[in-house]
N, C-alpha and C positions, 0 to 999 in steps of 0.2 A: 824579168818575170814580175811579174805586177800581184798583190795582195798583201794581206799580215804575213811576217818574217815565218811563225808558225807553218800557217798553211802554207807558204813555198815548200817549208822544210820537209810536211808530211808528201809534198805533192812531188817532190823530188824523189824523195824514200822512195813513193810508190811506185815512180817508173823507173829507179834503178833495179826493185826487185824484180816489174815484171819482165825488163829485158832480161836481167843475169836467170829468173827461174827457166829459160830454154838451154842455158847450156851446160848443166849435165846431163843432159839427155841430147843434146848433139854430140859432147862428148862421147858417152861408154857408145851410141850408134857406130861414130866413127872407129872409133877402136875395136870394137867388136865387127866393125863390117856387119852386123845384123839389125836388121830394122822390122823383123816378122812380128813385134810386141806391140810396136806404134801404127796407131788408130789411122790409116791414111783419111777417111770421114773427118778426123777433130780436126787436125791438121786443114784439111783444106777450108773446111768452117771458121778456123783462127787465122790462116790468112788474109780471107776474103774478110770478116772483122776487123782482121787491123788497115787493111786496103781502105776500105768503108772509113772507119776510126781518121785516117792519114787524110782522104777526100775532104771529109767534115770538118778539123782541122784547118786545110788549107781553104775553103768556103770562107770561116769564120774568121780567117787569118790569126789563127791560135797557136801561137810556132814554139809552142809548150808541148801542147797537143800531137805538132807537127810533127817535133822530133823525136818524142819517144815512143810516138806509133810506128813511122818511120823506124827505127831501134827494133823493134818487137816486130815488127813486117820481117828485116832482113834475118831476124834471128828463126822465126819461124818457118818460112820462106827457106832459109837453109834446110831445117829439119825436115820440111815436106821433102825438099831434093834428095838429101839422104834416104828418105823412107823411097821414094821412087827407083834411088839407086840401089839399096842393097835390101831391099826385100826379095825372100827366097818364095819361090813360087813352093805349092804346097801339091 
């Protein structure tokens, strides 16, 4: 990864928290079996973002880019599958 030591460090931070902020809420989904709370709308909006994100990425050969959109796709990408799975029709 290429820049000042700093800005790798903050640019690391930031894509480990955005991958890890999906998994308490893949979590208590899965344990709970209920997904009637989560937005299927956000969810597909954040997939198709980070889909988009991952594309741009691999254009630019940005494989910083690549892999923590990548990261944030598959974590997302779960949680929409759970919401498709255990949403209780109303």
């Amino acid at each position: 990864m290429e820049g000042p030591p700093f800005a790798v460090l903050i640019g690391t931070l930031a894509a480990l928290l955005s991958i890890g902020s999906f998994a308490p809420q893949i979590l208590k989904t899965w344990r709970e079996r209920d997904a009637s709370a989560v937005s299927l709308r956000m969810y597909v909006v954040t997939v198709t973002g980070f889909a988009c994100w991952l594309a741009y990425g691999v254009m630019i050969k940005a494989w910083p880019v690549v892999a923590s959109n990548l990261a944030c796709l598959l974590m997302s990408g779960a949680m929409l599958a759970l919401k498709l799975r255990f949403s209780r029709a109303d």
